[in-house]
Structure formats: C-alpha cells, structure tokens
C-alpha positions as CSV (number, residue, x, y, z in Angstrom):
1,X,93.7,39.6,-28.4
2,X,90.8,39.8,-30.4
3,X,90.4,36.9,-32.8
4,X,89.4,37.0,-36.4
5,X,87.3,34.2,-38.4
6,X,88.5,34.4,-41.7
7,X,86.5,32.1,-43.1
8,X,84.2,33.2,-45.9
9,X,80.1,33.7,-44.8
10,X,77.4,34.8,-47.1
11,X,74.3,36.6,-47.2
12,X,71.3,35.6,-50.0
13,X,72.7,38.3,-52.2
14,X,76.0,36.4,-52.8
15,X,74.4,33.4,-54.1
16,X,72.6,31.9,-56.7
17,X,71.1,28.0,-57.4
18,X,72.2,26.0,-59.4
19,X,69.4,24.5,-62.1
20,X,69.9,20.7,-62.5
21,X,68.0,17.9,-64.5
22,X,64.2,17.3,-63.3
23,X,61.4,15.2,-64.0
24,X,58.6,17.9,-63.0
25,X,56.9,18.8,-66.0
26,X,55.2,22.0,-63.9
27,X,55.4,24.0,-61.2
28,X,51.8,22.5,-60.3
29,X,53.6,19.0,-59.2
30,X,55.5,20.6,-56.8
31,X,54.3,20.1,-52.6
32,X,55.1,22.6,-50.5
33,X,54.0,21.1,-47.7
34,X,55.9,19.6,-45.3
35,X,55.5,17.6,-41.5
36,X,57.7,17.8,-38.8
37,X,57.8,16.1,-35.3
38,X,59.0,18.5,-32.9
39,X,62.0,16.9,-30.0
40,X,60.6,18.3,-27.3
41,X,56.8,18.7,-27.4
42,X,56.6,15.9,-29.3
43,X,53.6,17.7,-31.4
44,X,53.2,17.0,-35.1
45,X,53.2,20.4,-37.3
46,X,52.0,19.8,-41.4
47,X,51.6,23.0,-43.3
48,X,53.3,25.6,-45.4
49,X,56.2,26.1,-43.1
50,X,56.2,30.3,-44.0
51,X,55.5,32.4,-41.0
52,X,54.1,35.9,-40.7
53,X,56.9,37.6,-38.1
54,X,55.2,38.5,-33.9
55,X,55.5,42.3,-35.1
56,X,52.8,44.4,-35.0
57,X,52.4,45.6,-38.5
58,X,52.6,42.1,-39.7
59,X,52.0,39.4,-37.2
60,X,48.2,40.2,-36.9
61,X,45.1,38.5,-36.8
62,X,43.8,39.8,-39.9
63,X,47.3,38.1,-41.2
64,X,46.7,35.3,-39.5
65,X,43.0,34.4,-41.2
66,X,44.3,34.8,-45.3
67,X,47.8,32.9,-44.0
68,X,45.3,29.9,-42.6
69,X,43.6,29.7,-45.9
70,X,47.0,28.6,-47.7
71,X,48.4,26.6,-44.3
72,X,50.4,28.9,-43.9
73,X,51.6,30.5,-40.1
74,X,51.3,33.0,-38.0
75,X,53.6,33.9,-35.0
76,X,51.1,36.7,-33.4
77,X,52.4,39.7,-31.7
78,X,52.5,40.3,-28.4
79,X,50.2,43.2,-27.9
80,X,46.6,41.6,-28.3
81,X,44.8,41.6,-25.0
82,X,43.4,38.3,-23.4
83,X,39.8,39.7,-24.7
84,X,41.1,40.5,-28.3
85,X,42.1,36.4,-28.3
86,X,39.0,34.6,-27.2
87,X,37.0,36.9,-29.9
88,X,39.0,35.9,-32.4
89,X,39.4,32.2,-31.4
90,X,35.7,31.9,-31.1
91,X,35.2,33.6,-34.0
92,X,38.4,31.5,-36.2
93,X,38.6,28.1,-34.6
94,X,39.8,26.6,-37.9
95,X,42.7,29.0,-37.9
96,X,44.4,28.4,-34.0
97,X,46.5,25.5,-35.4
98,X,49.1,27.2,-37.8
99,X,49.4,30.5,-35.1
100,X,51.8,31.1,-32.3
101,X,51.2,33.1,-29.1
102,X,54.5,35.7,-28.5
103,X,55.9,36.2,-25.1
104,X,59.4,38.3,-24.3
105,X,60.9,37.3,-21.0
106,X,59.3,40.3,-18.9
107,X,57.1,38.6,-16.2
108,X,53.9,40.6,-17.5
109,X,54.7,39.2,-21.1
110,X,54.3,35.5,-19.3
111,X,51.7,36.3,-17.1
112,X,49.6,37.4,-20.4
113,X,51.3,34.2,-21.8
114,X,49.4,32.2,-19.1
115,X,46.5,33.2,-19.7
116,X,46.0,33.1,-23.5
117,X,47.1,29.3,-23.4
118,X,44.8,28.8,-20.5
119,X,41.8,30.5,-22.2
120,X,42.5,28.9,-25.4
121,X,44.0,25.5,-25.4
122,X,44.0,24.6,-29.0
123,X,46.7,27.2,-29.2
124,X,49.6,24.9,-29.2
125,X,52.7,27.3,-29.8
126,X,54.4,29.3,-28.0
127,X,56.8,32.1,-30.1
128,X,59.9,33.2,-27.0
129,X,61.2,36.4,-28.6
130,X,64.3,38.6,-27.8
131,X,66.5,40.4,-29.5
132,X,69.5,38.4,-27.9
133,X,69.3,34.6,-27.6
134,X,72.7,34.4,-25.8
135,X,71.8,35.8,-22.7
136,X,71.8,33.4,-19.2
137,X,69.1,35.2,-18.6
138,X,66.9,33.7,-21.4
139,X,68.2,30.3,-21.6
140,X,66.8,29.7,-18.0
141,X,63.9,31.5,-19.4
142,X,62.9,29.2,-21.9
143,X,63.9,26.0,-19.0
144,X,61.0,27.5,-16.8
145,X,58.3,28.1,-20.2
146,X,58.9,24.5,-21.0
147,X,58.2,23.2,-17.4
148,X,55.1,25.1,-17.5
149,X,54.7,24.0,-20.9
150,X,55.5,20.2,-21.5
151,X,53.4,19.3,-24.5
152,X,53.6,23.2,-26.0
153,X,56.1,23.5,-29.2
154,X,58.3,26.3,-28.3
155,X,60.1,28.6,-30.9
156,X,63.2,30.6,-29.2
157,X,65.7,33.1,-30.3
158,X,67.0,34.9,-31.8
159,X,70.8,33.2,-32.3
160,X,73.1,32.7,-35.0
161,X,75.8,30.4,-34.4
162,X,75.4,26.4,-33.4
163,X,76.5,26.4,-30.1
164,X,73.6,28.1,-29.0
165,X,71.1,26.6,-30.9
166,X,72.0,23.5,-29.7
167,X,71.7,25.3,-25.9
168,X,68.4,26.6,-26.5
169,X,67.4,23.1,-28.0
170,X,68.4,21.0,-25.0
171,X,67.0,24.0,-22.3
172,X,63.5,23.1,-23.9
173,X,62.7,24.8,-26.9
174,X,61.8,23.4,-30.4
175,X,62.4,25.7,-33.2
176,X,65.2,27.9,-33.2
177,X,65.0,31.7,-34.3
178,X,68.0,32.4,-36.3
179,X,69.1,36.0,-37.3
180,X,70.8,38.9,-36.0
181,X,70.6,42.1,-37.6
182,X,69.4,40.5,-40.8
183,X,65.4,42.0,-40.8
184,X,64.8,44.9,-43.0
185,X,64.2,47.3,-40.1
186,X,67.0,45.9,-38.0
187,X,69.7,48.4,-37.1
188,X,71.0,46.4,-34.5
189,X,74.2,46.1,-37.3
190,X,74.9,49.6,-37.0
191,X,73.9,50.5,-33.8
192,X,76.1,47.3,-31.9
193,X,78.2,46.3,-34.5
194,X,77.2,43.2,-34.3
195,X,75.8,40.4,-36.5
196,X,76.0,37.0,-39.3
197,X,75.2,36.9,-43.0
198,X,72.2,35.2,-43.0
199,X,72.7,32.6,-45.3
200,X,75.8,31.3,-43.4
201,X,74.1,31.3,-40.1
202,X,71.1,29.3,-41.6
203,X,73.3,26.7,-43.0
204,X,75.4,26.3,-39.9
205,X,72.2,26.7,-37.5
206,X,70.6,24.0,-39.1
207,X,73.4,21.7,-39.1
208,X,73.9,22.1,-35.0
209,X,69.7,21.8,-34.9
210,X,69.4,19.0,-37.0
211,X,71.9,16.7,-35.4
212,X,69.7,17.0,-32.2
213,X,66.3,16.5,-34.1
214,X,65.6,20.0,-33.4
215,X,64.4,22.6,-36.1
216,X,64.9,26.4,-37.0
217,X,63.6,29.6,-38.7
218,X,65.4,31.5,-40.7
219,X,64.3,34.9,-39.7
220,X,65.2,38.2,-41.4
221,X,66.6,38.8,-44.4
222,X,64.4,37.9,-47.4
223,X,63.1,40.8,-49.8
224,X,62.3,38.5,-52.2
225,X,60.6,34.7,-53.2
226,X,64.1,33.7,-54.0
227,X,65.5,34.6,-51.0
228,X,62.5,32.6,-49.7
229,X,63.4,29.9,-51.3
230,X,67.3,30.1,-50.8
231,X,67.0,29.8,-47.1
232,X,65.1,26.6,-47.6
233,X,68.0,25.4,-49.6
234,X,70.4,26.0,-46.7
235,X,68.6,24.1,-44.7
236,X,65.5,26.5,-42.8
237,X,62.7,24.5,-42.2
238,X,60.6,27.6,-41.8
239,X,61.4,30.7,-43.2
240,X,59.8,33.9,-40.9
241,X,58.9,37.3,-43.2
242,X,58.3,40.3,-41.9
243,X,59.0,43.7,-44.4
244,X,57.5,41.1,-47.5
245,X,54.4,40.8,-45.6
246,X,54.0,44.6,-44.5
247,X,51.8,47.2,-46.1
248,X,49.2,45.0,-47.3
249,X,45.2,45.6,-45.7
250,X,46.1,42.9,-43.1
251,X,49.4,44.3,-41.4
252,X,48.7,46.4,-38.7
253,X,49.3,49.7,-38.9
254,X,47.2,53.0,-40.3
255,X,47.2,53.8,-43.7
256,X,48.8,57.0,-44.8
257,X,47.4,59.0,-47.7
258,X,49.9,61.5,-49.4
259,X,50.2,63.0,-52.5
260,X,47.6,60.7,-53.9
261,X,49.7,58.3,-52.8
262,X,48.9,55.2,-50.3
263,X,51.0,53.9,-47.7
264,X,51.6,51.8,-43.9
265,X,53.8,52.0,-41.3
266,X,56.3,49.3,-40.6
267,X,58.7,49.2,-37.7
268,X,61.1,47.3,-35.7
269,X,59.6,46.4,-32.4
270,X,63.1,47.3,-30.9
271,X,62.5,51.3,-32.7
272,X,61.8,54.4,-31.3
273,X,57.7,54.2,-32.2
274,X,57.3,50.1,-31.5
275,X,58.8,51.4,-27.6
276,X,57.0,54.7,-26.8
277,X,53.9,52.8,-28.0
278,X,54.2,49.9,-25.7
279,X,56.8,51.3,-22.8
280,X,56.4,54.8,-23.0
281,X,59.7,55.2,-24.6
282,X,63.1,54.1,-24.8
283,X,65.1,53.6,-21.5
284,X,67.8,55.9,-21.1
285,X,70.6,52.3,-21.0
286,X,69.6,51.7,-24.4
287,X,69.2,53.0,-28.2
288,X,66.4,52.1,-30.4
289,X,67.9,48.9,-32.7
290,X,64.9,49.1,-35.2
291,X,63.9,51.7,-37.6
292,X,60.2,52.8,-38.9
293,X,59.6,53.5,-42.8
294,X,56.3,53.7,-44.9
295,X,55.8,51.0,-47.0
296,X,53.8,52.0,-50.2
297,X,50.7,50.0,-50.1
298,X,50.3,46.8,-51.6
299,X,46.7,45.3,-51.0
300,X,45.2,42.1,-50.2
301,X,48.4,39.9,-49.2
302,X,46.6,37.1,-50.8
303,X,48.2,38.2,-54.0
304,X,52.1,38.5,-52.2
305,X,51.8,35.3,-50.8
306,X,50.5,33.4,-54.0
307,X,54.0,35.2,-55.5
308,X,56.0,34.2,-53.1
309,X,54.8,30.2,-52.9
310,X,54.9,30.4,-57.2
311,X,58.4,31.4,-56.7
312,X,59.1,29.0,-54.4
313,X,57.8,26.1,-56.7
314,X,59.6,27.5,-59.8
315,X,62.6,27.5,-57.3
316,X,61.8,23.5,-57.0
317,X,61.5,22.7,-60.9
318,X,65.0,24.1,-61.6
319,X,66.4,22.0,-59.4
320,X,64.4,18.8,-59.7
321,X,62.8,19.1,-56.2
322,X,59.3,17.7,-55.9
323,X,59.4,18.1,-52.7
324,X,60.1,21.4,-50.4
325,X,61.7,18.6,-48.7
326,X,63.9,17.9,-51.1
327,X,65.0,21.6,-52.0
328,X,68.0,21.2,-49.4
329,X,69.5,18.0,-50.8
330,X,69.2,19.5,-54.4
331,X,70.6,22.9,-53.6
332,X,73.9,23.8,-54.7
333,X,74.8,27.4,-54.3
334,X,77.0,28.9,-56.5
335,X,78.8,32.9,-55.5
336,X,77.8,35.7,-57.4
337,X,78.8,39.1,-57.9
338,X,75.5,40.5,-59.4
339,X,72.5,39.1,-58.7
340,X,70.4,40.6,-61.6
341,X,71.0,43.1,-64.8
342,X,70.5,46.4,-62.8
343,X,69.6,48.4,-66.7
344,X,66.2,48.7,-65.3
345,X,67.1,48.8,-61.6
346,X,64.3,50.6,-60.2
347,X,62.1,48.5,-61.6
348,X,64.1,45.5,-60.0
C-alpha cells in the first residue's frame, strides 16, 4: 500500500521572512563570510559560501576567475581536459582555493579525477555529482573517493531527505548536495515523477547534516537573491546557482545573435544536447531529465553577483543578522500566497 506523507512541505515561493528589530545601521555592516571545518577532511573553508553549479554553461573557468575576486566558489564541470587545468592553474594560482574538481561515478570520470588532483595539488575539493544520491552504487562510490582522498573535502549528491544525508556523511563525504528536480532546467519532476520542495528539503537536510558536523548545499531552485538568501535561512551553508549565473560572458556556451537580439545557451547536463555532446546521445534505457533554453544575455556576471550578495545583506538588516551566520537563527518564515504584486508582472 502506498503511503502518503501529509505533512505540509514548501518550496521558496511559499514563503516570506519575517523583518525583526536590528542594530545594523547599513547593509555595509553586514559579513558575508563565513568558516567552516569540514568532519571528514578536516580542511578549513572561509569565503562567500555561493557556488557556481559543475555545468558547462556556468561552472567554467572564466566563472571561476570574477567568482575568486569576491571569495566566492566554483564547482568546475567536468569536461575540461587535464591540459585545459594546468593552463589555467599556472596561469590563476590565487584562484584554486574556492574551486572544486567534478567527477560522476563512471570510471573515466575518476580516472580524469586522478589526474587533475595529482597535477594540481592545491586543488583541495572534490564535487561527486549524480543525478541520484540514493543509489548503493554511489554510496560505495563516494567510500572508495574518500580512501583515495583522505585530506580532500568531498561534496556528494544529489539527496533530499535526512536519512541519506546522514549516509553519504558517514561513507566519507563532506558537504551534501541537496535537490531533486528543483534546478531550472530539471525535468526530472515531470519526466520521473519524482521530487521535494526545496525549502523543506534544505531545512530537514541540514538538520540530519548538522547533528553529525557535516554540511550541505542547497542546490537548485533560486531565480532570485531572495531565494538566495531564504535557503540560508533554512539552514544551507552554501547555496549552488546555476540558471542565475547563466548567460553572462563567463558561462560557457556560444552566443546567439537574433533579431538584434543577444542570447546563450543553458542546459541540463542530464538533456538531450549536454548528452549527444559528451556521449554521443542518449541511451536507449533512458530519457533526457534536463531541458536546453536561450537565456537572453546578461554581461559581465560581476554585476549579477554584486545583486545577488546586496540582496543577501539587505536580507540580513531586516532581520537583525550581522552575520550570514546568524541569518538561520534569526529566520522566521512566514506562508504566503503571493509572493509579489504581479500589476507589472513581466517586469517582475
């Protein structure tokens, strides 16, 4: 008999914060930076904890430089040979500290894996990605990585509920990746049926991760800084982007001119295009679980990512935070119907 969880769960849509008394005269007194002491590796991480997603339109090494500047990080895709790497690590030593190298579980993925961290040891995460966390499969996966890997911080996923968080925290890894079906060219909702509002699965993600001194991402889901800063408030102590950071001049991608009109492509890396790019198609067991769209082009991502950090201060002086820190302990969500006056919607 199937069973049915009637409990309520919510998605950053259904929410608002709720403004309480502060001290912070301006959003310039707010610190957005934040340390963290990973269980397993035992590293020490301080930074901006906002990280460019390992696609290829946005998890590049063009993303990667402008992200460094403000601390913030990169989890870089897959794709890059082990030549593309040391050029760019000679070239931007100041920047291997707030990047990941991206493996899936294939055993060419790790072999390449291997080799980066070999070549370039100041790279110090590892980013262990798959569209579903809940496999055997990839729980012994992540066991072997962090064998091979004892002082590497690992970031696993992608879950959505605490019981396997807390797995994939005691098989090894450091950070979980939480969000199923959440990410703006995800289909994986329609396509499987399957899936968690992503606020709820932050909040009871975190809960499971931080009870074992383990962290997570909240990955997916945000089209905007408040979104941002709402998964902060339930508890994420990272939040990944991915459709916020693409058609800027650093996501990969070509630029399409039409109409007099500018544009970049952005896709999942489970769609039709990321999979005859990389594996000459999609295997007859399976349907494409990502969709491609062209994102009108936005420019430098400087400019998005100064929006999205402002937003997440403002976010921090409504609710007396002075800390990102503190934004969790000071967050009180209350449920919405409408999230803004839609008189101007397509302006929104």
């Amino acid at each position: 008999m199937p069973h049915v969880d009637n409990e309520v769960k919510l998605d950053f849509q259904d929410v608002l914060l709720r403004p309480k008394r502060s001290t912070l005269k301006s959003r310039s007194e707010v610190d957005l930076t934040r340390s963290f002491m990973f269980r397993n590796s035992k590293q020490l991480y301080t930074g901006i904890p906002v990280i460019a997603a390992n696609m290829d339109t946005v998890g590049t090494f063009e993303m990667a430089k402008v992200l460094g500047k403000f601390s913030l990080f990169t989890a870089i895709h897959k794709h890059y040979s082990l030549e593309q790497w040391k050029e760019f690590a000679n070239q931007n030593p100041d920047c291997l500290e707030h990047l990941a190298a991206s493996s899936g579980t294939a055993p060419s993925d790790l072999e390449q894996l291997e080799q980066i961290l070999e070549a370039i040891p100041q790279v110090k995460y590892i980013c262990l990605d798959v569209a579903n966390g809940y496999s055997e499969h990839f729980v012994e996966f992540v066991k072997d990585v962090r064998k091979r890997f004892p002082q590497h911080t690992i970031m696993a996923g992608n879950v959505v509920t605490g019981e396997m968080v807390e797995e994939l925290i005691l098989s090894g890894a450091d950070i979980i990746k939480v969000g199923i079906g959440s990410g703006s060219v995800c289909t994986t909702r329609k396509k499987a049926g399957v899936g968690y509002p992503q606020l709820s699965a932050v909040m009871e993600c975190a809960d499971a991760a931080h009870g074992l001194k383990g962290h997570i991402i909240s990955d997916g889901g945000c089209s905007c800084p408040g979104d941002v800063a709402k998964a902060f408030g339930a508890g994420a102590d990272f939040v990944m982007l991915g459709g916020m950071l693409a058609g800027h001049t650093e996501s990969g991608g070509e630029l399409i001119e039409r109409n007099g009109k500018k544009y970049k492509l952005f896709y999942g890396m489970s769609s039709e295009v990321a999979m005859k790019k990389y594996a000459g198609g999609i295997a007859e067991y399976r349907a494409s679980e990502g969709r491609t769209v062209e994102v009108p082009f936005k420019g430098e991502v400087e400019n998005t990512i100064r929006d999205i950090l402002g937003g997440i201060r403002s976010t921090c002086t409504y609710v007396g935070a002075a800390k990102l820190k503190e934004l969790s302990r000071r967050t009180t969500f209350i449920r919405v119907t409408q999230q803004v006056n839609p008189i101007f919607s397509d302006e929104s």
